[in-house]
PASE-550941 format. One record per residue (C-alpha): residue number from 1; x, y, z. Coordinates in Angstrom, 2 decimals. Each point is the difference from the previous one (the first is absolute). Layout:
BEGIN
<k->NUM c1->X c2->Y c3->Z> $
...
end
This chain:
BEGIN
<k->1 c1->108.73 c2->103.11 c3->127.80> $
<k->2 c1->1.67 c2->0.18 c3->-3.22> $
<k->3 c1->0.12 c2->-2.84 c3->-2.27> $
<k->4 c1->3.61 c2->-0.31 c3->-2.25> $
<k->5 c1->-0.17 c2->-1.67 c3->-2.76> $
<k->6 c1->2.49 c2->-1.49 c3->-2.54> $
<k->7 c1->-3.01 c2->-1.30 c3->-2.64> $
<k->8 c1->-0.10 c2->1.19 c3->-3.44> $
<k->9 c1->-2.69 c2->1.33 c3->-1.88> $
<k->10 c1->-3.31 c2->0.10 c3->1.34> $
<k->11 c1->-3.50 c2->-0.54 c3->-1.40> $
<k->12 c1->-0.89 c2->-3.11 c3->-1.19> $
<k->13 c1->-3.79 c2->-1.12 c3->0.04> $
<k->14 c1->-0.59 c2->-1.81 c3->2.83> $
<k->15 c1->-2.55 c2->-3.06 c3->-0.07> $
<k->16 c1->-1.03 c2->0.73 c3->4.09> $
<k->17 c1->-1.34 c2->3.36 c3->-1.01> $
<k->18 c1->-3.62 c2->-0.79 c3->0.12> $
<k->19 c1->-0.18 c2->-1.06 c3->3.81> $
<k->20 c1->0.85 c2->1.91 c3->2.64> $
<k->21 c1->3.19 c2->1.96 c3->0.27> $
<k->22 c1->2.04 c2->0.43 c3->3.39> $
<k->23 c1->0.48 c2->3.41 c3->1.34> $
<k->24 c1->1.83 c2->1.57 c3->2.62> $
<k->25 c1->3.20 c2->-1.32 c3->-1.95> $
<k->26 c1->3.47 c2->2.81 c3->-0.21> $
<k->27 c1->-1.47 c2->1.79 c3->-2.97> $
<k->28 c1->3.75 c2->1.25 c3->-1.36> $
<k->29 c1->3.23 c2->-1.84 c3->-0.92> $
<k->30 c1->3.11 c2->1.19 c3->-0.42> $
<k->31 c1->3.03 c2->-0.91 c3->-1.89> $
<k->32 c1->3.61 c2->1.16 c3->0.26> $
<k->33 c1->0.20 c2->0.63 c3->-3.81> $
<k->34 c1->4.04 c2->1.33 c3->0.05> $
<k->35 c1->1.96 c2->1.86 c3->2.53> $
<k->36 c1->-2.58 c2->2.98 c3->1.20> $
<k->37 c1->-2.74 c2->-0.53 c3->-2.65> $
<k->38 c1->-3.41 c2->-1.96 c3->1.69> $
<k->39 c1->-2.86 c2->-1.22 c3->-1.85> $
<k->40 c1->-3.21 c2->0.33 c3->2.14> $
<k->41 c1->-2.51 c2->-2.25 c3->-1.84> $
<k->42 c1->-4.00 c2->-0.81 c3->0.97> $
<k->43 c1->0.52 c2->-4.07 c3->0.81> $
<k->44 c1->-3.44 c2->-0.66 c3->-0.55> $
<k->45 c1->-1.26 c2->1.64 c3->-2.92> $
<k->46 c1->0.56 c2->-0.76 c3->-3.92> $
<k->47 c1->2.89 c2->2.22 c3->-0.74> $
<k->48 c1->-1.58 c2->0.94 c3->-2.89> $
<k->49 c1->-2.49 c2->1.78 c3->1.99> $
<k->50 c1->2.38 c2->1.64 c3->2.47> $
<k->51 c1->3.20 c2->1.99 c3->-0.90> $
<k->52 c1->3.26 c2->-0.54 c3->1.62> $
<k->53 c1->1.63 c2->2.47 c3->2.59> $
<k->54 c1->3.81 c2->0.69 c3->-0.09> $
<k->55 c1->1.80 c2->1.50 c3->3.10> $
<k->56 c1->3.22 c2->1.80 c3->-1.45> $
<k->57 c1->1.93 c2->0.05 c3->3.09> $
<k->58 c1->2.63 c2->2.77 c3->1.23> $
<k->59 c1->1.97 c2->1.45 c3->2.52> $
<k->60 c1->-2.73 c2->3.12 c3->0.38> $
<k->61 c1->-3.09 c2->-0.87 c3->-1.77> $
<k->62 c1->-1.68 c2->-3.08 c3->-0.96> $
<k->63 c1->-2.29 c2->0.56 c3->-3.40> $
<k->64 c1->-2.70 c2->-2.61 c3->-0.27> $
<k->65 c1->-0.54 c2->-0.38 c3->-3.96> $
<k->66 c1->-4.05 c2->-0.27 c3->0.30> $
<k->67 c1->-2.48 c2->-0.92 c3->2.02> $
<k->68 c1->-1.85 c2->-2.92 c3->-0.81> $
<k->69 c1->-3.48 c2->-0.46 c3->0.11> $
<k->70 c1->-0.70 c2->1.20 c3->3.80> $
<k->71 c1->-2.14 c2->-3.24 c3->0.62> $
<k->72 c1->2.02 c2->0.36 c3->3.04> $
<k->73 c1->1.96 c2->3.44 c3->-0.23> $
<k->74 c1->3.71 c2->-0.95 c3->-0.16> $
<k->75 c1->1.42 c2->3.15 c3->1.33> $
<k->76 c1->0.02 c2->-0.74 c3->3.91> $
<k->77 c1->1.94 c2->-3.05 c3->-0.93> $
<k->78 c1->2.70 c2->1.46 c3->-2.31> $
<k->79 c1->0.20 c2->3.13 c3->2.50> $
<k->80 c1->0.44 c2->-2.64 c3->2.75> $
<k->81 c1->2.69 c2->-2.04 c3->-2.02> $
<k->82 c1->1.96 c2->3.16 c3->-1.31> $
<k->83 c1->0.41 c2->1.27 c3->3.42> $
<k->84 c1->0.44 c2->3.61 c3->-2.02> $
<k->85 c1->-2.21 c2->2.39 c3->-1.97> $
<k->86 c1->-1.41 c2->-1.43 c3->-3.20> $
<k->87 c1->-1.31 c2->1.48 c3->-2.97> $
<k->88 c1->-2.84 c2->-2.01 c3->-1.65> $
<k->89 c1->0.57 c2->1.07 c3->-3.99> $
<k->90 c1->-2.95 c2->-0.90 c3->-2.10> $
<k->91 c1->1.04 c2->-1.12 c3->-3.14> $
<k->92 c1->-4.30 c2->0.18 c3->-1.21> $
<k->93 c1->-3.01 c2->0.42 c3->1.43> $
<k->94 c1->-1.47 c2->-3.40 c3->-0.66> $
<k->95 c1->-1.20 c2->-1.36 c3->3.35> $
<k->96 c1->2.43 c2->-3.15 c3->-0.24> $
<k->97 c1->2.72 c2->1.95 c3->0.32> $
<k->98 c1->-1.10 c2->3.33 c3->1.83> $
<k->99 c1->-2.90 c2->-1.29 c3->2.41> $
<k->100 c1->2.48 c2->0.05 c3->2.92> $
<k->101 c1->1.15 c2->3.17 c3->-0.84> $
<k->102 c1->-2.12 c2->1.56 c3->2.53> $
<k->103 c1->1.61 c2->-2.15 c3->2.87> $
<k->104 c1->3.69 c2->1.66 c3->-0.24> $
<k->105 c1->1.03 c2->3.55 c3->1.60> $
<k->106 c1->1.63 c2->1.06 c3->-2.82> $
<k->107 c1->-1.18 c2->-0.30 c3->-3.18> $
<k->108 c1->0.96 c2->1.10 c3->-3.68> $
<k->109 c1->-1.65 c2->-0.22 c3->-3.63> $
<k->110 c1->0.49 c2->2.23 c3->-3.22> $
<k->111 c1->-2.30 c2->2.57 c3->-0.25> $
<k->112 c1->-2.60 c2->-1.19 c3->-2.54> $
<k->113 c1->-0.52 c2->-3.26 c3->1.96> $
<k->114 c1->-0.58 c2->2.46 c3->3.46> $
<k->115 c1->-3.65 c2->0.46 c3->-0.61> $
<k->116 c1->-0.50 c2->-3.66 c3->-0.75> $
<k->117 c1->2.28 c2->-0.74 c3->2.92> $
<k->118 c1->-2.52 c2->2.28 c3->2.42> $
<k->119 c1->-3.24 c2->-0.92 c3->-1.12> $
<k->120 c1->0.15 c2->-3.51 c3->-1.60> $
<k->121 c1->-3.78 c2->0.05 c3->-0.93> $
<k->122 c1->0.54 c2->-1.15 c3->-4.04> $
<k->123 c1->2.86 c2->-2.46 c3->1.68> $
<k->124 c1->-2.94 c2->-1.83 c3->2.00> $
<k->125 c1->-2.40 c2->-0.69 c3->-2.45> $
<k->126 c1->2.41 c2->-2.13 c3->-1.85> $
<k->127 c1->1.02 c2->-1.86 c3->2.60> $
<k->128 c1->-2.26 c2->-2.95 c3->0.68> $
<k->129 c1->1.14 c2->-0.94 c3->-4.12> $
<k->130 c1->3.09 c2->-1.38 c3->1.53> $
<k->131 c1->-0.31 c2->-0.67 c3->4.05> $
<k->132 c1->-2.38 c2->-3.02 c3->-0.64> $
<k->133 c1->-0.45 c2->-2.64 c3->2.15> $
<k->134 c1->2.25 c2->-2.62 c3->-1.92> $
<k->135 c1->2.81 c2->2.04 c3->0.10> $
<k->136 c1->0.30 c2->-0.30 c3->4.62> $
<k->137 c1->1.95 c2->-3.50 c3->1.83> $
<k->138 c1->-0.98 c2->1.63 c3->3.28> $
<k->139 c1->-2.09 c2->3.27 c3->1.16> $
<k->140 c1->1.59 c2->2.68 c3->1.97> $
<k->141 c1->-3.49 c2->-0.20 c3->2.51> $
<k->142 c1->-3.15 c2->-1.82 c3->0.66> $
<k->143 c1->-2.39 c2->1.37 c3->-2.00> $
<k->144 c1->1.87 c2->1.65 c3->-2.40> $
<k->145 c1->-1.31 c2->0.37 c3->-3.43> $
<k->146 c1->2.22 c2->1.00 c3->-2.92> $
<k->147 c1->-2.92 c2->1.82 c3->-1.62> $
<k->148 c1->0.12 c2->2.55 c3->2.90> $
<k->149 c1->3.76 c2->1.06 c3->-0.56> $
<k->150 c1->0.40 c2->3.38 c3->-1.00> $
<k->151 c1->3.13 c2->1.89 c3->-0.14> $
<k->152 c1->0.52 c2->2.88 c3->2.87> $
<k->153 c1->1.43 c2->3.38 c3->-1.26> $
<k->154 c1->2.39 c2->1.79 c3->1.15> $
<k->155 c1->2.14 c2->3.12 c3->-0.88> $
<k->156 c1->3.49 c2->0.53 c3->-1.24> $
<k->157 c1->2.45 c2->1.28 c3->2.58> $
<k->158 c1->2.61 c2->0.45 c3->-2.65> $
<k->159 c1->-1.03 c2->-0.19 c3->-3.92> $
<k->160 c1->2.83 c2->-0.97 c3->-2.50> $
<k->161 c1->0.67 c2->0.44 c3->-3.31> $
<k->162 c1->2.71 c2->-1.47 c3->-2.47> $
<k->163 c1->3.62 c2->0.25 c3->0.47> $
<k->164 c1->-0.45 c2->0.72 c3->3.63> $
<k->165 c1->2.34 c2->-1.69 c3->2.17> $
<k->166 c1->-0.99 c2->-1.51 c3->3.25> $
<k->167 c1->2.81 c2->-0.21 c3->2.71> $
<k->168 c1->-0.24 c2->-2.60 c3->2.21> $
<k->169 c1->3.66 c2->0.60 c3->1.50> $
<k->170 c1->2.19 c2->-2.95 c3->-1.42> $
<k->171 c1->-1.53 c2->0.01 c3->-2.74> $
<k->172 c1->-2.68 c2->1.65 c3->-2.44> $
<k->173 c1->-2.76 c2->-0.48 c3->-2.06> $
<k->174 c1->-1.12 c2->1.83 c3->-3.23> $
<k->175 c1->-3.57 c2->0.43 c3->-0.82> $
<k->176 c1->-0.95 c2->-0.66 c3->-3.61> $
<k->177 c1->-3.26 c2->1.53 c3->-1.10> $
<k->178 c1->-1.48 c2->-3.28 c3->-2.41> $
<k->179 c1->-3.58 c2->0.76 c3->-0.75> $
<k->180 c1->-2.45 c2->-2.78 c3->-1.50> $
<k->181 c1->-1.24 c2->-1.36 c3->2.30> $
<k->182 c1->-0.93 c2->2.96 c3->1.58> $
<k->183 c1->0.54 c2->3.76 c3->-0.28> $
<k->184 c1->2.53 c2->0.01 c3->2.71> $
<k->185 c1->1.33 c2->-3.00 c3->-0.44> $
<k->186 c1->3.88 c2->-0.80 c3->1.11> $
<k->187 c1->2.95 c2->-2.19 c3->-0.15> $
<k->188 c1->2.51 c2->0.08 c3->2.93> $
<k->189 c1->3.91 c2->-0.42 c3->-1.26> $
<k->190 c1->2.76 c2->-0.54 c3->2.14> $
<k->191 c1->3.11 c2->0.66 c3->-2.51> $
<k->192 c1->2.56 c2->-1.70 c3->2.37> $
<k->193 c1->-1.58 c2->-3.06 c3->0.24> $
<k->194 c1->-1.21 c2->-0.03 c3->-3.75> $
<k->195 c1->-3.41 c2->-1.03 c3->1.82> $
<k->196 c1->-3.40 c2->1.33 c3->-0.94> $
<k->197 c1->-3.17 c2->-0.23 c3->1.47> $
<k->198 c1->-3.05 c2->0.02 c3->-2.25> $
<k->199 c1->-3.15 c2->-0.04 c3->1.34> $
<k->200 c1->-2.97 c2->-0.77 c3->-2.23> $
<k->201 c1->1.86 c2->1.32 c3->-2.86> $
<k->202 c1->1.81 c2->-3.64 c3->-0.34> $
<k->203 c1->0.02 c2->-3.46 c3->1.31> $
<k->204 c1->0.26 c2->-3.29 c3->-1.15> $
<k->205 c1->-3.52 c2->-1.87 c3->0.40> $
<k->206 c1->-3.88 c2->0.58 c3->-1.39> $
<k->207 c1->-1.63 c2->3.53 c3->0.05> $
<k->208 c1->-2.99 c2->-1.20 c3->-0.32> $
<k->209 c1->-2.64 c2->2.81 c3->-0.80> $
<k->210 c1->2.74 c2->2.40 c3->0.76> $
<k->211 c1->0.73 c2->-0.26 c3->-3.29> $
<k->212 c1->0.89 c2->1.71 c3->-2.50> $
<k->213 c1->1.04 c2->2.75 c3->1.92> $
<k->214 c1->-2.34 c2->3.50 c3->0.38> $
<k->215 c1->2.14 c2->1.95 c3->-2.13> $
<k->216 c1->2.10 c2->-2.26 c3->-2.28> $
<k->217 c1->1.96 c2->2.81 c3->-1.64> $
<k->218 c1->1.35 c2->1.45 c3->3.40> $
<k->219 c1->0.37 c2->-3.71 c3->1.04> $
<k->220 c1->2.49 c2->-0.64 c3->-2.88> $
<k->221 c1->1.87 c2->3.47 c3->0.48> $
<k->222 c1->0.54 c2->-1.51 c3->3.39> $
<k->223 c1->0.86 c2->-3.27 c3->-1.17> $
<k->224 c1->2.64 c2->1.55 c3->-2.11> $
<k->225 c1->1.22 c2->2.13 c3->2.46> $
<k->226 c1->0.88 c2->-3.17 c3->2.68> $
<k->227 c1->1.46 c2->-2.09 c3->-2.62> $
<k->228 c1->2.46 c2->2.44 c3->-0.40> $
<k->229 c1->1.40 c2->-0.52 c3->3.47> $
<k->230 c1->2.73 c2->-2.08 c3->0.64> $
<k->231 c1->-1.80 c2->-1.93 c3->2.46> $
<k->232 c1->1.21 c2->-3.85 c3->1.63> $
<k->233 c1->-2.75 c2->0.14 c3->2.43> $
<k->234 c1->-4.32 c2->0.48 c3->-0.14> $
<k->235 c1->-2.05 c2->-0.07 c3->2.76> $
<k->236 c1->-3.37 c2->-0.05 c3->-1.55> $
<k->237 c1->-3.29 c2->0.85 c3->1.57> $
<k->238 c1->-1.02 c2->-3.53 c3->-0.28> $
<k->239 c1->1.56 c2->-3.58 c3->0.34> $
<k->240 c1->3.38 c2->1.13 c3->1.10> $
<k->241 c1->3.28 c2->0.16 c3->-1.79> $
<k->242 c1->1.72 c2->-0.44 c3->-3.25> $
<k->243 c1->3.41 c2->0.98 c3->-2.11> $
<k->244 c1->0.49 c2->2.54 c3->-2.65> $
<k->245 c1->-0.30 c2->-3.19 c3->-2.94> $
<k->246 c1->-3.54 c2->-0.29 c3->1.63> $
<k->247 c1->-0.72 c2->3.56 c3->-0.25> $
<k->248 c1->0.77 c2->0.72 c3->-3.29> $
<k->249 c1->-2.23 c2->-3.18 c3->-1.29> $
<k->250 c1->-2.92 c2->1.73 c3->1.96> $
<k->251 c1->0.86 c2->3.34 c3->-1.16> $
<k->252 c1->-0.18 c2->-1.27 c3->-3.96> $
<k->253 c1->-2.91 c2->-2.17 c3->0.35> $
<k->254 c1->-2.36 c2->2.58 c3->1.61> $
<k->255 c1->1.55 c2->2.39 c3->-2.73> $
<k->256 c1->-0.93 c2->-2.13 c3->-2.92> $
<k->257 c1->-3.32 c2->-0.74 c3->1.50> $
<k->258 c1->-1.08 c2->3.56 c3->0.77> $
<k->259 c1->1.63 c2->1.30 c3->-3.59> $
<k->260 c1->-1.79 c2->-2.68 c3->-1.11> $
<k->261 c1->-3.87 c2->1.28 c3->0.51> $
end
């Protein structure tokens, strides 16, 4: 069962959180973003702690733009909706948006996220700062503890690197090499649509401890580089959508406060 949703952003504390939480509930939701673009979201977890997944749909290939967290491994669901091949691109290596990885047949990542990517080992020791308790509505199983999640590796089938143009039949993708967040990190940019997909790299809501970034001056490069696009659409890594007004005010604010230090 697959539950489709029309709601808005997700993640607001809830006040139930301290008794006990329901399980056995559909742990995805899906929502019919525009004509052939699907954003695969984890209904019952802060979103702030889970990354969203976007399924680029063609007439050939399906891409899924991450992974999520792999609480429950998205890819026999997308594979199952797409009803084609897929290829999972991760756009990092952070488990939020690349511990599902694993769970898809086909999988790409730039090269210097590939060793993260196959042995996640650094990944897992930093998880438990953001999968807390608070942050879950529901759990995926009885007995389930979100202390004990720890991202599966996996390796590439395909590795990427910038400029490279994924064809997905009626349409492509180009992969954007944006480091910052992490060595490999990418942006996906479909110049047709003037939509981009951005990961970690940018979104509209709290980073939390994420921030500032790992390696501000290649986050800024990056930065740079995306404002620079004529883009109408993001689909961000977190909390959904927004416009290119939006993007820019993100763009210069993170700017100023990283130039800033």
């Amino acid at each position: 069962m697959v539950v489709v949703s029309t709601a808005g952003k997700g993640g607001q504390p809830d006040p139930l959180r301290d008794m006990q939480l329901p399980t056995g509930l559909a742990w995805h939701a899906v929502d019919v973003c525009e004509a052939n673009i699907l954003r695969v979201t984890e209904a019952h977890v802060d979103s702030y702690a889970v990354g969203d997944i976007w399924l680029v749909q063609g007439s050939d290939l399906d891409v899924a733009v991450d992974a999520g967290s792999g609480i429950v491994p998205a890819g026999p669901l997308i594979e199952a909706i797409s009803r084609k091949p897929v290829l999972c691109i991760a756009l990092t290596c952070s488990y939020d948006h690349a511990g599902g990885w694993h769970s898809f047949q086909q999988r790409a990542c730039h090269r210097l996220d590939e060793s993260s990517l196959a042995d996640p080992a650094e990944e897992n020791t930093e998880i438990a700062d953001y999968l807390t308790d608070d942050m879950f509505r529901a759990l995926p199983s009885k007995g389930f503890s979100p202390a004990s999640h720890q991202m599966i590796g996996a390796t590439a089938t395909r590795i990427v690197d910038d400029g490279e143009i994924v064809d997905l039949g009626a349409r492509s993708l180009e992969v954007l090499h944006t480091p910052g967040r992490s060595p490999g990190g990418l942006c996906v940019w479909e110049a047709a649509t003037a939509t981009l997909f951005t990961g970690e790299m940018l979104y509209d809501g709290s980073h939390g401890p994420a921030w500032p970034p790992s390696d501000p001056g290649a986050y800024c490069q990056s930065l740079r580089r995306i404002r620079r696009l004529p883009a109408e659409t993001v689909h961000a890594g977190h909390y959904g959508s927004f416009g290119r007004v939006r993007m820019t005010e993100l763009i210069e604010s993170q700017l100023a406060d990283l130039e800033s230090r």
